[in-house]
C-alpha angles and dihedrals in degrees: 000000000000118000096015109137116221099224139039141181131220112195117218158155118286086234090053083044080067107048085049101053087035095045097038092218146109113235116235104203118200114256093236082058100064133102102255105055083196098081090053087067109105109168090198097042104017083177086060089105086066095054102042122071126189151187121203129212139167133232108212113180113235091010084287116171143233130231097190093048093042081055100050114035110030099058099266094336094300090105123077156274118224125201121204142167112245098244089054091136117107104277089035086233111180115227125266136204097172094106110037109014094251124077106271109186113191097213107206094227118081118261102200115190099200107217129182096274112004141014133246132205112235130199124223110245116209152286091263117169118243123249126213120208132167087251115033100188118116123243104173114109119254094191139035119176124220125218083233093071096261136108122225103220122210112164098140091103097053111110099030107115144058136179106273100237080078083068093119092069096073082199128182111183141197123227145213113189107192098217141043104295107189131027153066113294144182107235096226088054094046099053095070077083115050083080101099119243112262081227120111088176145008130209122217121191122230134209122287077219104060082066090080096047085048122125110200099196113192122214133265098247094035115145133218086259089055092053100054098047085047091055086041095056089042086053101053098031104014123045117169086025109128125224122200134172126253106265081211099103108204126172116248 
């Protein structure tokens, strides 16, 4: 995949650090959870945030930091940056397009969308790069029905998007779509669907291995205190993780 970088960081809070090395997972938010309400907005499947989870990353060139993300994700810049490579889900599968044009990356580990009365497996879509537009709303279609009694799905291009004024992010993003996202269907057969996950979140396991390719940035404004729980939390879920300082100097 051109232009896909191999490695991205997701800036947080030491205690979500925790949950992350203790966990071993990645967290998939719900897109009606997000910050910008904007990129929730579908005018041909306005539920589809509640379908749609996601986990948002950043690509900076030369490890290079942000001060603005710094600012508004690791509780006044004493969290973390975490550096990982792109196929950190269990298996380290590398993302591929060749089938349906976007990265499709089948994790190792199950991904179970718990419905109301069944559950559904889900794939991890990414990592696609965001793009920020004056109007974020989508306007491609997600269904077209066939005189045949069948739809024609296309939800691969839901969560794309964000208003530009986000542009600092630089955000790529992976996503988890809970319900089948591509295809012929019969509509009968469909419908079972259209009911929303119970599921705010879902967890997805990564690698043991990526822990030794991990970066644990501290924060520009981390204290004493902050080091050493970091360390802490390395040494007991982490080992061969690396932790670095941020390279940002700002006055306490």
């Amino acid at each position: 995949m051109k232009n896909t970088p191999s490695h991205l960081f997701h800036y947080t809070s030491i205690d979500n650090l925790c949950l992350i090395l203790k966990n071993r997972s990645i967290r998939f938010q719900r897109l009606d959870k997000v910050n910008d309400p904007e990129e929730a907005k579908t005018e041909f499947f306005p539920e589809a945030k509640y379908f749609t989870y996601v986990s948002c990353w950043t690509a900076e060139k030369n490890n290079e930091e942000s001060l603005p993300l710094w600012n508004m994700y690791s509780s006044d810049m004493r969290g973390v940056r975490i550096r990982l490579p792109i196929n950190m889900f269990i298996g380290r599968h590398t993302p591929s397009d060749k089938v349906t044009g976007y990265p499709i990356i089948h994790a190792e580990s199950p991904i179970i969308i718990k419905r109301k009365n069944s559950h559904f497996p889900g794939m991890i879509i990414g990592p696609l790069n965001i793009q920020y537009q004056k109007d974020p709303k989508n306007t491609e279609k997600c269904f077209e029905m066939n005189d045949d009694a069948t739809v024609d799905v296309n939800l691969l291009h839901i969560g794309q998007a964000k208003h530009e004024h986000w542009s600092f992010e630089k955000e790529w993003r992976y996503k988890i779509i809970g319900m089948p996202f591509e295809g012929k269907w019969n509509i009968k057969d469909y419908d079972q669907f259209l009911i929303a996950p119970h599921s705010q979140y879902i967890d997805v396991g990564f690698d043991n291995s990526v822990i030794q390719e991990m970066i644990i940035q501290l924060g520009p404004k981390a204290t004493f205190s902050d080091t050493i729980i970091v360390d802490l939390l390395v040494k007991e879920f982490a080992q061969g993780a690396t932790v670095c300082d941020s390279s940002i100097k700002i006055n306490q």
